[in-house]
N, C-alpha and C positions, 0 to 999 in steps of 0.2 A: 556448526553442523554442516555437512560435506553436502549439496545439491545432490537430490536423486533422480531429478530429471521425469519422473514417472508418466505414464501416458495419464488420459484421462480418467481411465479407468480404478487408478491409482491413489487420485488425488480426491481432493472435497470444494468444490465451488461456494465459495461464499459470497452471498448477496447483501452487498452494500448499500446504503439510503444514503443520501444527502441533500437537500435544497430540493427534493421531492423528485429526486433523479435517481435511478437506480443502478448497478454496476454489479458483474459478477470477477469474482478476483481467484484466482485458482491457486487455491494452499495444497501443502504436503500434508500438514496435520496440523488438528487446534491443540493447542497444549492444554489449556485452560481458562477460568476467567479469573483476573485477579481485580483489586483495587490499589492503585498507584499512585504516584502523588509522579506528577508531566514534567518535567523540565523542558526549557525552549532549548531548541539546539543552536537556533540563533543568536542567540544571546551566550552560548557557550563554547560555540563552534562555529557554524556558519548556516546562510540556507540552505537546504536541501530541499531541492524538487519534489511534492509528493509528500511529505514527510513534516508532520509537526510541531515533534518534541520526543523524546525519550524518557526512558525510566532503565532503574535499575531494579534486576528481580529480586527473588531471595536467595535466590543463587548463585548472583554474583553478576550474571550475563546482563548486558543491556541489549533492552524492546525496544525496537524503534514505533510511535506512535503516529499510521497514517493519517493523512490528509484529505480525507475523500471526497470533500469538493474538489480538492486541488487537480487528484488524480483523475474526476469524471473531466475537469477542464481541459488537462494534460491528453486528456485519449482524445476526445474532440478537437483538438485543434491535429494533433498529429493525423487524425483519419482526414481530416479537410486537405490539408495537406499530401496527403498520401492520393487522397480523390483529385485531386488538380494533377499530380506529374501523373498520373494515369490516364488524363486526358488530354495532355498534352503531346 
C-alpha cells in the first residue's frame, strides 16, 4: 500500500494504553479486527524496534504487531533527547 501522506484531517488518531500510559498513533485507515495467531519476528528474523511479532492475514499480506510499551519508551527517550540538544 503506496503512503498517502494525508493531513490530519484525513487520517484517524488512535489511542493506545500500555502500563497505564497513553499514546496517540496516527493511522490512514483501520482495516479491521481480526483474531491471529503472533509469530516472533525475533525468533524468525530479527529485532525490530517498536514491533513485536507478526502475522499473516487472509490475504496473504503480512501485519506487523506493535509494541506499545516499546513505542511509549521509544518517544520518551527520543523527546528527552530532542529536549537537551534544544537546550544546549
Amino acid at each position: 500500500m503506496p503512503p498517502n501522506n494525508p493531513g490530519f484531517e484525513e487520517g484517524i488518531m488512535v489511542i493506545l494504553e500500555s502500563d497505564n500510559q497513553r499514546a496517540a498513533l496516527f493511522v490512514d485507515d483501520l482495516v479491521g479486527q481480526s483474531q491471529v495467531v503472533i509469530k516472533s519476528l525475533e525468533a524468525n528474523y530479527r529485532k525490530v524496534d517498536g514491533v513485536s511479532g507478526a502475522t499473516i492475514l487472509g490475504t496473504g499480506r503480512v501485519a506487523l504487531i506493535l509494541d506499545v510499551s516499546e513505542l511509549i519508551g521509544m518517544h520518551k527517550t527520543r523527546s528527552k533527547l530532542h529536549l537537551k540538544s534544544m537546550l544546549a
